[in-house]
C-alpha positions as CSV (number, residue, x, y, z in Angstrom):
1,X,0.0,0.0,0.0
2,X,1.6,3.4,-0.9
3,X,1.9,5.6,1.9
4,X,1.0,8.9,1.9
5,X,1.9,11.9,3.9
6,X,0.0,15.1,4.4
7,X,2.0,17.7,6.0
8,X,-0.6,20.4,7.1
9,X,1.4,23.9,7.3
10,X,-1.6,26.3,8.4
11,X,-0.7,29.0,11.1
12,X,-4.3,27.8,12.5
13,X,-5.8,25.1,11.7
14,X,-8.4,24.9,14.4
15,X,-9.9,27.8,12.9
16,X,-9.3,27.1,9.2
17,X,-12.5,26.0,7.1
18,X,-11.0,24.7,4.1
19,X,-8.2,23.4,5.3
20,X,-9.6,21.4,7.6
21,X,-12.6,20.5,5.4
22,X,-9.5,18.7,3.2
23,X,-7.9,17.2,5.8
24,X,-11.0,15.5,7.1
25,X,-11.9,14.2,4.3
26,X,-8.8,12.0,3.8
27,X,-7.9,11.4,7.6
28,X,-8.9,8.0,7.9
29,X,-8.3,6.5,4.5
30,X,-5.7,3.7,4.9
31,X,-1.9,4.7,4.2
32,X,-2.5,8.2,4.6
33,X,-0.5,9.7,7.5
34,X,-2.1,13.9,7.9
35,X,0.4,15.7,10.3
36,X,0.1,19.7,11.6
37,X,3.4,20.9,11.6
38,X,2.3,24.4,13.3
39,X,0.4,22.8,16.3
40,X,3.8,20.0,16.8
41,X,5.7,22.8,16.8
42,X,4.5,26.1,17.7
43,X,7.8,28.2,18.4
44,X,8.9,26.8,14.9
45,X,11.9,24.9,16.6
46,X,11.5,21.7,14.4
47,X,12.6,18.3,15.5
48,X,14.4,17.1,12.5
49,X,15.3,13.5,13.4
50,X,11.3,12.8,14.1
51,X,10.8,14.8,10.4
52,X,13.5,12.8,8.8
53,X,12.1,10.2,9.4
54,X,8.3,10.8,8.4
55,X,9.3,11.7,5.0
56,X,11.4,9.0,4.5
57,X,8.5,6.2,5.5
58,X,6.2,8.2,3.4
59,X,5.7,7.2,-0.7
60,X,4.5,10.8,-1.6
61,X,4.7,13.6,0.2
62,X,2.3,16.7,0.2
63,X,2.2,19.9,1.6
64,X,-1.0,21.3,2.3
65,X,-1.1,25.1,3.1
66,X,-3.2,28.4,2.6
67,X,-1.6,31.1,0.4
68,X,-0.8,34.1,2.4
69,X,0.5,36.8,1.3
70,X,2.3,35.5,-2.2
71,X,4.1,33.1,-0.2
72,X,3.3,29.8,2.0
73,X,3.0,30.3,5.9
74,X,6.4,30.9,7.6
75,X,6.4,27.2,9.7
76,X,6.5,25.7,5.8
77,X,9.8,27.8,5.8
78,X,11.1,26.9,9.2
79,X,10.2,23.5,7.9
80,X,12.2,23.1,4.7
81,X,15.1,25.5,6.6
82,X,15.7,22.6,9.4
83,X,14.9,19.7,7.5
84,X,15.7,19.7,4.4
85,X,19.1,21.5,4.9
86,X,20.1,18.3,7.0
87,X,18.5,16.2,4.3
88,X,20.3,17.3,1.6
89,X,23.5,19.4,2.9
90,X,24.7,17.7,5.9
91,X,23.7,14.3,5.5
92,X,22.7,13.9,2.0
93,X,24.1,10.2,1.5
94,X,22.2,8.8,4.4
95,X,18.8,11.2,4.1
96,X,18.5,13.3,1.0
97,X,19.4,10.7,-1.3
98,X,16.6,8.3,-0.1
99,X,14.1,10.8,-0.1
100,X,14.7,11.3,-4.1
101,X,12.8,10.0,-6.8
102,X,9.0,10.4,-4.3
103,X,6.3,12.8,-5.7
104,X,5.6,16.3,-3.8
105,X,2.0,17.5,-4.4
106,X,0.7,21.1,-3.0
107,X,-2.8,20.9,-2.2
108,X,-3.6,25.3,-1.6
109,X,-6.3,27.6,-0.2
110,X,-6.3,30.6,-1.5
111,X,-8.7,33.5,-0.4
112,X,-9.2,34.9,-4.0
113,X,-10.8,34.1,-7.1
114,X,-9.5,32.6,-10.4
115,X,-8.9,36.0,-12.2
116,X,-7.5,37.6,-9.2
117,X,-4.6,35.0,-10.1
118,X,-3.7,36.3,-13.5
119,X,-1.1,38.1,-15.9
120,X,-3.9,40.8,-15.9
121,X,-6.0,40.4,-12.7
122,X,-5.3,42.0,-9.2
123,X,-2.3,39.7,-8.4
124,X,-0.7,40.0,-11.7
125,X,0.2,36.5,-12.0
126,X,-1.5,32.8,-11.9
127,X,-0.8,31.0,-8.3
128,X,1.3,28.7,-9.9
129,X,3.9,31.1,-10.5
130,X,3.8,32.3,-6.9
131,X,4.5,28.9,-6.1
132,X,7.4,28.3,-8.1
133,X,9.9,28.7,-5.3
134,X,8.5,25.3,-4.1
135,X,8.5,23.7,-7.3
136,X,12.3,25.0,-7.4
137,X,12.7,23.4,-3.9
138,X,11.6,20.0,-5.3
139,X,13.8,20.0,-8.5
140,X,16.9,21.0,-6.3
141,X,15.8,17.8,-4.1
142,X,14.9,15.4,-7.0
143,X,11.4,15.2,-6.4
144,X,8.5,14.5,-8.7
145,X,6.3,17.5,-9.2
146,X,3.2,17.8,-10.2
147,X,0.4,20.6,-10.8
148,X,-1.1,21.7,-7.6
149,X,-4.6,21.3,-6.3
150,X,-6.0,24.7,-5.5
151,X,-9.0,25.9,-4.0
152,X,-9.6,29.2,-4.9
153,X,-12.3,31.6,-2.5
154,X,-11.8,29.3,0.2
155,X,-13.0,31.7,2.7
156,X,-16.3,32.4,0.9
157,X,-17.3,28.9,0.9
158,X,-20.1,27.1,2.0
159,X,-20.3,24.3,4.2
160,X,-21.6,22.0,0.9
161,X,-19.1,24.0,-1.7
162,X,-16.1,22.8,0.8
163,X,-17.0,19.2,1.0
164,X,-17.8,19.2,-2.9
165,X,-13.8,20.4,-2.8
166,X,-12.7,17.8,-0.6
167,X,-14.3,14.9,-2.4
168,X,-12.5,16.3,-5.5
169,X,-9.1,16.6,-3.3
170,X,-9.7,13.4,-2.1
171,X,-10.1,12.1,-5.8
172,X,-7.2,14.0,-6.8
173,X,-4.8,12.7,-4.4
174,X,-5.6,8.9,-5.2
175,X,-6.4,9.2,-9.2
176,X,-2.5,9.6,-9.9
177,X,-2.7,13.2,-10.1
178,X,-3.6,13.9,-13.3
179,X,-6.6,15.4,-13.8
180,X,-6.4,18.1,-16.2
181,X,-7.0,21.6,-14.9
182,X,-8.4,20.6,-11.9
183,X,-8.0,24.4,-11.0
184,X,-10.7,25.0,-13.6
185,X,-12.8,21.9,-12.1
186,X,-12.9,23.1,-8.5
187,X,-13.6,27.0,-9.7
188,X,-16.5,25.1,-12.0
189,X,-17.6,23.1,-8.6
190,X,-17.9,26.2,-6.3
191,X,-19.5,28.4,-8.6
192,X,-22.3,25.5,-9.5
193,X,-23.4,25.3,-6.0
């Protein structure tokens, strides 16, 4: 069975919607391992040997997050600062090396709409080039990338419109990823309810 690891990287999830709509939705399915990196480690001191070794028993990694402010939340930072420069700069033969090869999937909240996240709309560019620092990070680690799953107007959602989202996240995650456009799909799915 493939295992799959869900690290959540919300600076608060108890009172995320979305986010947490996601997460619920996928908790209990076997081989998935959900983890909140902000709640395990609230003065962003990381343990790295406990987060070595998550990602390397995991199959595919993904980071879940809400968009803030162009960038991910600071504990993703924190995160890839501690752990993945002991991965792959200090002990790259025994860590990084192992880790190579997995897939990294983003599954984002974002508080705007669609056109917001274009060359000509209010953020002058689509969310997946504000996220190409991360998809950066994963070439630099040999990771497998692949388009992310967004969920655009998360804060405007309704109760049904979020576990519409979630069944299609949850879909997403275990159909190999490649849906086309889900971006479109999802924007399609919260404006039909």
């Amino acid at each position: 069975m493939v295992k799959t690891l869900v690290l959540v990287f919300h600076p608060d999830f108890k009172e995320s919607r979305a986010n947490k709509a996601l997460v619920k939705n996928i908790t209990e399915l076997p081989g998935v391992e959900t983890f909140d990196v902000q709640a395990a480690y609230p003065d962003n001191v990381i343990d790295t040997d406990k987060e070595v070794a998550r990602l390397l028993a995991a199959d595919r990694i993904v980071f879940q997050f809400p968009i803030q402010w162009y960038s991910a939340p600071p504990i993703l930072q924190a995160w890839q600062n501690a752990v993945l420069t002991r991965m792959y700069y200090i002990n790259y033969e025994n860590e990084g090396r192992l880790l190579e090869g997995k897939p990294l999937l983003l599954a984002v909240t974002a508080g705007n709409t669609p056109s917001a996240y274009t060359t000509g709309g209010a953020n002058i560019m689509p969310l997946q080039e504000i996220l190409n620092p991360l998809r950066v990070t994963a070439n630099r680690c040999g990771l497998q990338w692949s388009d992310p799953f967004i969920v655009y107007e998360a804060m405007k959602a309704s109760d049904e419109q979020l576990r519409v989202v979630a069944e299609r996240y949850r879909n997403w995650l275990f159909s190999g990823n490649d849906e086309p456009d889900i971006q479109t799909h999802q924007s399609q799915a919260l404006a039909a309810l």
